[in-house]
C-alpha positions, -999 to +999 in steps of 0.1 A: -392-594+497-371-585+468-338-608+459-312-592+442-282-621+431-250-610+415-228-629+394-200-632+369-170-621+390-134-635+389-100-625+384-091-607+348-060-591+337-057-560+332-070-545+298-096-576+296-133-579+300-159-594+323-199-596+325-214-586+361-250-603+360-278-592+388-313-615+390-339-600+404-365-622+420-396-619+442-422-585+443-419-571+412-423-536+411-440-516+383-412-489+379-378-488+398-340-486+386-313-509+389-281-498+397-245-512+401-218-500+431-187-513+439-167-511+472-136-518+484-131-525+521-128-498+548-142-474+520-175-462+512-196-476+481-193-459+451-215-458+424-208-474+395-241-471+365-277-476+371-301-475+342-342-473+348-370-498+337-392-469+319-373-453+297-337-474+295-318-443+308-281-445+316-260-432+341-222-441+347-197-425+378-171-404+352-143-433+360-161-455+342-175-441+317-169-454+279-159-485+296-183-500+310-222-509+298-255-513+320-284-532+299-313-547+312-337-574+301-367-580+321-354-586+357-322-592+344-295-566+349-262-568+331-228-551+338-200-551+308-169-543+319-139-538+292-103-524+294-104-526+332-076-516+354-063-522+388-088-500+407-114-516+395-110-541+419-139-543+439-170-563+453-195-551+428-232-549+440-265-550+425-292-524+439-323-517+430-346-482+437-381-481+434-387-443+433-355-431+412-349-394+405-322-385+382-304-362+406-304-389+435-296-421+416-258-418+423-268-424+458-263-454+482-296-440+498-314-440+476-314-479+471-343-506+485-326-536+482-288-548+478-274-582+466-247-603+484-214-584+460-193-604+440-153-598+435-139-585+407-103-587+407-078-572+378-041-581+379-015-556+363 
């Protein structure tokens, strides 16, 4: 069984930064991509960025986009957030995919494993 554990949520102002950190313990997997959603409640998750193990491809939902970064290092997944605003507010989750395809990667579906969310808040 595969462990996904986020962390590095809080409360931020608006305009400021934060670091989303996912750990991924138990079966390793040879080839799969990590990806980061968000949701608030009563709404559906929305993707966020994912980025694969093979090549270090990066994908980002066009609200984010030149805002936030996805690395990786080893089975370490890192989310860097700058000049957020309000609706960023969110639980942000930590997924992982073992059989990615670029043209499904966006998807909630397409995800094995999900960590436990944690809560980004921005004031404004």
């Amino acid at each position: 069984q595969v462990q996904l554990v986020e962390s590095g949520g809080g409360l931020v102002q608006a305009g400021g930064s934060l670091r989303l950190s996912c750990a991924a313990s138990g079966r390793a997997f040879s080839s799969y991509a990590m990806g980061w959603f968000r949701q608030v409640p009563g709404k559906e998750r929305e993707f966020v960025a994912a980025i694969t193990w093979t090549g270090g491809t990066t994908y980002y939902a066009d609200s984010v986009k030149d805002r936030f970064t996805i690395s990786r290092d080893k089975n370490l997944v890192y989310l860097q957030m700058s000049s957020l605003v309000f609706e960023d507010t969110a639980v942000y989750y930590c997924a992982a995919d073992r059989f990615p395809t670029a043209t499904q990667v966006f998807r909630v579906a397409s995800y094995d494993y999900w960590g436990q969310g944690t809560q980004v808040t921005v004031s404004s």
